[in-house]
C-alpha positions as CSV (number, residue, x, y, z in Angstrom):
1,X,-220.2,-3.4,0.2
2,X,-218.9,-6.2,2.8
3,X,-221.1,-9.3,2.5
4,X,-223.2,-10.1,5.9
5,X,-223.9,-13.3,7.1
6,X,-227.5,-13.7,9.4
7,X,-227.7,-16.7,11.0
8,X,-230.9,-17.9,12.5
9,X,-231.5,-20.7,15.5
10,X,-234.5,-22.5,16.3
11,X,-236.2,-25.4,17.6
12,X,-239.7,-25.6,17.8
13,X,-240.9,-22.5,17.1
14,X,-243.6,-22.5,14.2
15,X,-245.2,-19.8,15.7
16,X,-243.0,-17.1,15.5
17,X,-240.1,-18.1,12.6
18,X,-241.3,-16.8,10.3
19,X,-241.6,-13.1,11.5
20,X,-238.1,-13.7,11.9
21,X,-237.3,-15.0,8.3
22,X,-239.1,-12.0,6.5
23,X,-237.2,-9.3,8.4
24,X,-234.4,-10.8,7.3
25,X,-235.6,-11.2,3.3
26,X,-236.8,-7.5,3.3
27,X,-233.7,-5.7,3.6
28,X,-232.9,-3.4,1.5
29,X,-229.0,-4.1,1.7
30,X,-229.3,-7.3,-0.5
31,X,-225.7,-8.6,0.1
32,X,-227.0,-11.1,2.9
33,X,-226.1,-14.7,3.6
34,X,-228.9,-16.2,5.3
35,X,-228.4,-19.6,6.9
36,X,-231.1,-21.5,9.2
37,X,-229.5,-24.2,11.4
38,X,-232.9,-26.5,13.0
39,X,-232.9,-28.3,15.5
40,X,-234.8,-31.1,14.2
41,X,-237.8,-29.6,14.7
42,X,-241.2,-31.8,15.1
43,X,-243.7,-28.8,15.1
44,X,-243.8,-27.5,11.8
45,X,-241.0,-25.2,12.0
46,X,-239.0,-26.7,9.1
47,X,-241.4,-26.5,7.0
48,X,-242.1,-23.2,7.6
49,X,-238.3,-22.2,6.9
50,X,-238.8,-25.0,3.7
51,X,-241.2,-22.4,1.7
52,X,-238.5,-19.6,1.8
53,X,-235.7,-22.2,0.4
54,X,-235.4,-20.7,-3.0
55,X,-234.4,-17.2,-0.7
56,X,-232.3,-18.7,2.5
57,X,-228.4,-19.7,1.0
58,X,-228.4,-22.8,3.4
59,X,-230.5,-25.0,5.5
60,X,-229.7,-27.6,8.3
61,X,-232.0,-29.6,10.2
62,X,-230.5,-31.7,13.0
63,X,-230.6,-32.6,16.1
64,X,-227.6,-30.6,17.8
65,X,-226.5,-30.3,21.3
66,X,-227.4,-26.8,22.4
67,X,-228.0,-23.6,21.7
68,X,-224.4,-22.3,21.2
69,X,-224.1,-26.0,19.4
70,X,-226.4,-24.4,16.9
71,X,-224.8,-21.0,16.8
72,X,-221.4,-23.2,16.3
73,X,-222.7,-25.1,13.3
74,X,-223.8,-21.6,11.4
75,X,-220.2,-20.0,12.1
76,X,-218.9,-23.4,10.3
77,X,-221.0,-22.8,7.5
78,X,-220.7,-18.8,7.1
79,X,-218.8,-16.6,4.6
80,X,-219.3,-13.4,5.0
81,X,-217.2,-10.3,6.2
82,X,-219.6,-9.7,8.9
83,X,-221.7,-12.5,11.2
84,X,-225.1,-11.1,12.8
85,X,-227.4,-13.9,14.8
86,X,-230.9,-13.4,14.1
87,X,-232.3,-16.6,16.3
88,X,-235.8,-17.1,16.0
89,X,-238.6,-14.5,17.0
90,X,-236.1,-11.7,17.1
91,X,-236.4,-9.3,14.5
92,X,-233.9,-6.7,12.3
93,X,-235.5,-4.1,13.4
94,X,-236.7,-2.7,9.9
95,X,-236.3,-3.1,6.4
96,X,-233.5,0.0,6.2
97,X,-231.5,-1.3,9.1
98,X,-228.3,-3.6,7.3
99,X,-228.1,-0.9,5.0
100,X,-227.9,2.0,7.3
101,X,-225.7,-0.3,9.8
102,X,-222.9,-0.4,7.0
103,X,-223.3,3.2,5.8
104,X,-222.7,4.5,9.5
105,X,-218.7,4.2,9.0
106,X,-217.1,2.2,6.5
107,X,-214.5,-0.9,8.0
108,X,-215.7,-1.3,11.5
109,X,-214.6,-4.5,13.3
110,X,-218.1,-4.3,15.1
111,X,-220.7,-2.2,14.8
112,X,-223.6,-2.0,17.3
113,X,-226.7,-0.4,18.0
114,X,-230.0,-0.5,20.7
115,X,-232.7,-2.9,21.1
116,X,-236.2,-3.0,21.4
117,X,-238.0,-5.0,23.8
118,X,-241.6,-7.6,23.1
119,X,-243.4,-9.8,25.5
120,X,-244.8,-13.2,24.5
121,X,-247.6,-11.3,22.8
122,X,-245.4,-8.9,20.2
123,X,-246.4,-5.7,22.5
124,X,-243.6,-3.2,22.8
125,X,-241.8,-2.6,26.0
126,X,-239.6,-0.4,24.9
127,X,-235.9,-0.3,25.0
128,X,-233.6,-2.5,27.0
129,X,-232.8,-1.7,30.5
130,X,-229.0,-2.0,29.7
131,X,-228.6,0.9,27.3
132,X,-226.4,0.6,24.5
133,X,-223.4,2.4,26.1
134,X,-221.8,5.6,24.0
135,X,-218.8,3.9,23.6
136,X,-218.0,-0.1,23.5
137,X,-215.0,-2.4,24.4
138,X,-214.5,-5.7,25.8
139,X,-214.7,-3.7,29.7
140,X,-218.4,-2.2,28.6
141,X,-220.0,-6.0,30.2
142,X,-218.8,-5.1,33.7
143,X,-222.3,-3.2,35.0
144,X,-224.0,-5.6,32.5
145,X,-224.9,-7.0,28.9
146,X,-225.3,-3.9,27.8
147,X,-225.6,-5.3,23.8
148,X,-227.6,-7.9,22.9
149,X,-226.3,-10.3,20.6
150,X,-229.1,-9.6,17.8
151,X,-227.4,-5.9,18.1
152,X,-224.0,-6.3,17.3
153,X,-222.5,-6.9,14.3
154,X,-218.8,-8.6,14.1
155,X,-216.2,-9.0,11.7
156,X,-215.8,-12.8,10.8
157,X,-212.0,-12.6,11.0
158,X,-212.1,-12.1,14.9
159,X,-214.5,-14.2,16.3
160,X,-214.4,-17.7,17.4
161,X,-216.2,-20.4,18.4
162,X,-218.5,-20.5,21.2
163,X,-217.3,-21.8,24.4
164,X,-219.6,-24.7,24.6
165,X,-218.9,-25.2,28.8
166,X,-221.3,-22.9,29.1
167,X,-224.7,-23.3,28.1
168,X,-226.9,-20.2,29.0
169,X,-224.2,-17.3,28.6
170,X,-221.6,-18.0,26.5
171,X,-222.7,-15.1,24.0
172,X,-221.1,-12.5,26.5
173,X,-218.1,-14.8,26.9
174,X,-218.0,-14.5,22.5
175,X,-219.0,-10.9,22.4
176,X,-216.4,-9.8,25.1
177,X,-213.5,-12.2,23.3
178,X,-214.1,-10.5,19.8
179,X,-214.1,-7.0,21.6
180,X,-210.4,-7.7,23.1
181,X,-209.8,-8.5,19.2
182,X,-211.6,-5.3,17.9
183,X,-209.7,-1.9,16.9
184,X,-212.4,-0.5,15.6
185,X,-216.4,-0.4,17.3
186,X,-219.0,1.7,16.1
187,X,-221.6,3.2,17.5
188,X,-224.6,3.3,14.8
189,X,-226.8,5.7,16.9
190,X,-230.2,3.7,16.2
191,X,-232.4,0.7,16.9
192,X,-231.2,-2.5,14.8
193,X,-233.0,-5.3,16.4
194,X,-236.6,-6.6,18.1
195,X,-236.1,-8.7,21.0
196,X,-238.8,-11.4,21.8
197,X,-238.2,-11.7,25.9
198,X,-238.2,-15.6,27.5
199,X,-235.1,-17.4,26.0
200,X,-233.1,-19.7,27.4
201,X,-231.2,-17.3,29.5
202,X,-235.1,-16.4,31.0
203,X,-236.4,-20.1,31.4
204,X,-233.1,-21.1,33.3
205,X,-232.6,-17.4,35.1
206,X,-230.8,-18.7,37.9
207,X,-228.2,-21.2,36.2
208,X,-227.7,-17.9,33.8
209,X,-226.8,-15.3,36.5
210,X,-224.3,-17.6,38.2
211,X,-222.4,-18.3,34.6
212,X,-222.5,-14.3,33.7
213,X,-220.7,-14.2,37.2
214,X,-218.2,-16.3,36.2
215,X,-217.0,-15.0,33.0
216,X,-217.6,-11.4,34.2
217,X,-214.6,-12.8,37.2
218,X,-212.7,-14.5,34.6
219,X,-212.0,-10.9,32.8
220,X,-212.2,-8.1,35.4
221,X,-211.8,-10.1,38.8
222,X,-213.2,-11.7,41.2
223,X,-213.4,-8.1,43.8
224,X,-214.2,-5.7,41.4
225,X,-216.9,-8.0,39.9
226,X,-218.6,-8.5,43.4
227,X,-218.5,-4.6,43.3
228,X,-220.2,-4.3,40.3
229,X,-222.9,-6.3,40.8
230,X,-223.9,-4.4,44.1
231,X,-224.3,-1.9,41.5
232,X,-225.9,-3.9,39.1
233,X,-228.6,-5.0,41.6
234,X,-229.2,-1.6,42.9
235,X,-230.0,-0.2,39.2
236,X,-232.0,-3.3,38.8
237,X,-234.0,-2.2,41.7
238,X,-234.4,1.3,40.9
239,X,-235.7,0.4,37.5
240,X,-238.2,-2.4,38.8
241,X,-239.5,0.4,41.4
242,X,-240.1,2.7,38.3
243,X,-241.1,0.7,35.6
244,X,-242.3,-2.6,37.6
245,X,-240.4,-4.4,35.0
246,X,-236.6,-5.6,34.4
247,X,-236.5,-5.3,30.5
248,X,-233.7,-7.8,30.7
C-alpha cells in the first residue's frame, strides 16, 4: 500500500475549506498524509483547519509568496510515495476514490483520472471540456490541459519544484516535466476529483492564456503550437455554441 501525500492550499477561504478537508478525512484508503499550508489567513480559515488538527499530519500558517509558493512549501514537507494537491474547495471525488485509484494497477508513476465541474454555488456542470485523454504523456497538453491537477496523481521521486516564474500556470509546466520523467501512466477509468471553477487561472484569464502559450512553445514549438491553438479555439467555440459554457 504506497503512502499518499494530499496537500491542500488556501488563503481566505472559510467558506468552502472545510468541504475540502472532510473529503479528504473520509477515505477509505487510510494511508494518507494530509498537510494544510495557509496563507496567513485573516477570515477564519485557520481556525477552521485548527479543529481537524488531531486528523491533518501538518499545519503551516504563513504568509507565502504565491500560489505555487504554497504548493512549494507542501512538496518540502511531504513524504509520501505519491503527492495529490487537493487546494481548497476542490473535492476527492468520493469516499472510495484513493482506494480505487491504487487498486487500478499496482506501481504507476502517475495515475490519472476525470474531473467534475461546480460553479460558485456547488451545482454540477458536469465534466471538464478537456476530456481526460485515453492515453497520457508529457505531448497529451498540446490541444490543452486535458488533466487537472486535483486529477493526477504523481510519484514523489519524479517531480520537482514548481517553476515559480510563472505565477498562473506553472502546474502544466510541473505536470508536463514529471510526464517526460514517467514510464509508467495509468489511466483509472473514473472520476477522482470535484472542481470548484474561478481560481486564480479564472480571475487573471488573460495573464493565464499567454503563460500556457509559452510553456506549450517551450516543449512542442513555437509553429506547431500556433497550430494547435487554431484548434483549440475552434473546439472551444464549438462547445460554447452547444453548451453556452467553456467548463474550463
Amino acid at each position: 500500500m504506497p503512502k499518499l501525500t494530499v496537500i491542500t492550499i488556501v488563503y481566505n477561504n472559510v467558506r468552502d475549506i472545510e468541504r475540502t478537508i472532510q473529503s479528504i478525512l473520509k477515505q477509505t484508503y487510510k494511508k494518507i498524509e494530509y498537510i494544510v499550508i495557509d496563507g496567513a489567513s485573516t477570515d477564519g480559515t485557520l481556525q477552521v483547519v485548527e479543529r481537524y488538527k488531531d486528523q491533518i499530519s501538518k499545519i503551516v500558517s504563513e504568509p507565502d509568496k504565491g500560489i505555487y509558493d504554497a504548493m512549494n512549501k507542501g512538496l518540502a514537507l511531504a513524504t509520501g510515495d505519491y503527492v495529490l494537491f487537493m487546494n481548497s474547495g476542490d473535492e476527492i471525488y468520493d469516499e472510495q476514490t484513493v482506494e480505487d485509484v491504487f487498486a487500478s494497477a499496482p506501481g504507476a508513476d502517475i495515475y490519472y483520472g476525470e474531473t467534475e465541474m461546480y460553479n460558485d454555488n456547488w451545482e454540477n456542470l458536469g465534466r471538464r471540456r478537456h476530456e481526460a485523454p485515453e492515453e497520457f504523456d508529457w505531448t497529451s497538453f498540446k490541444y490543452g490541459m486535458n488533466i487537472s491537477h486535483q486529477a493526477i496523481y504523481i510519484r514523489r521521486s519524479i517531480i520537482t519544484p514548481y517553476d515559480l516564474t510563472y505565477k498562473y500556470s506553472s502546474d502544466i509546466d510541473w505536470i508536463i516535466k514529471a510526464a517526460k520523467k514517467a514510464s509508467n501512466i495509468v489511466n483509472v477509468h473514473r472520476y477522482v476529483a470535484k472542481y470548484l471553477v474561478g481560481g486564480m487561472s479564472k480571475k487573471k484569464h488573460r495573464e493565464s492564456l499567454k503563460e500556457r502559450f509559452k510553456i506549450f512553445t517551450k516543449y512542442y514549438g513555437l509553429v506547431p503550437n500556433i497550430f494547435n491553438h487554431i484548434i483549440i479555439a475552434c473546439n472551444l467555440a464549438l462547445y460554447f455554441v452547444k453548451h453556452r459554457r467553456t467548463n474550463d
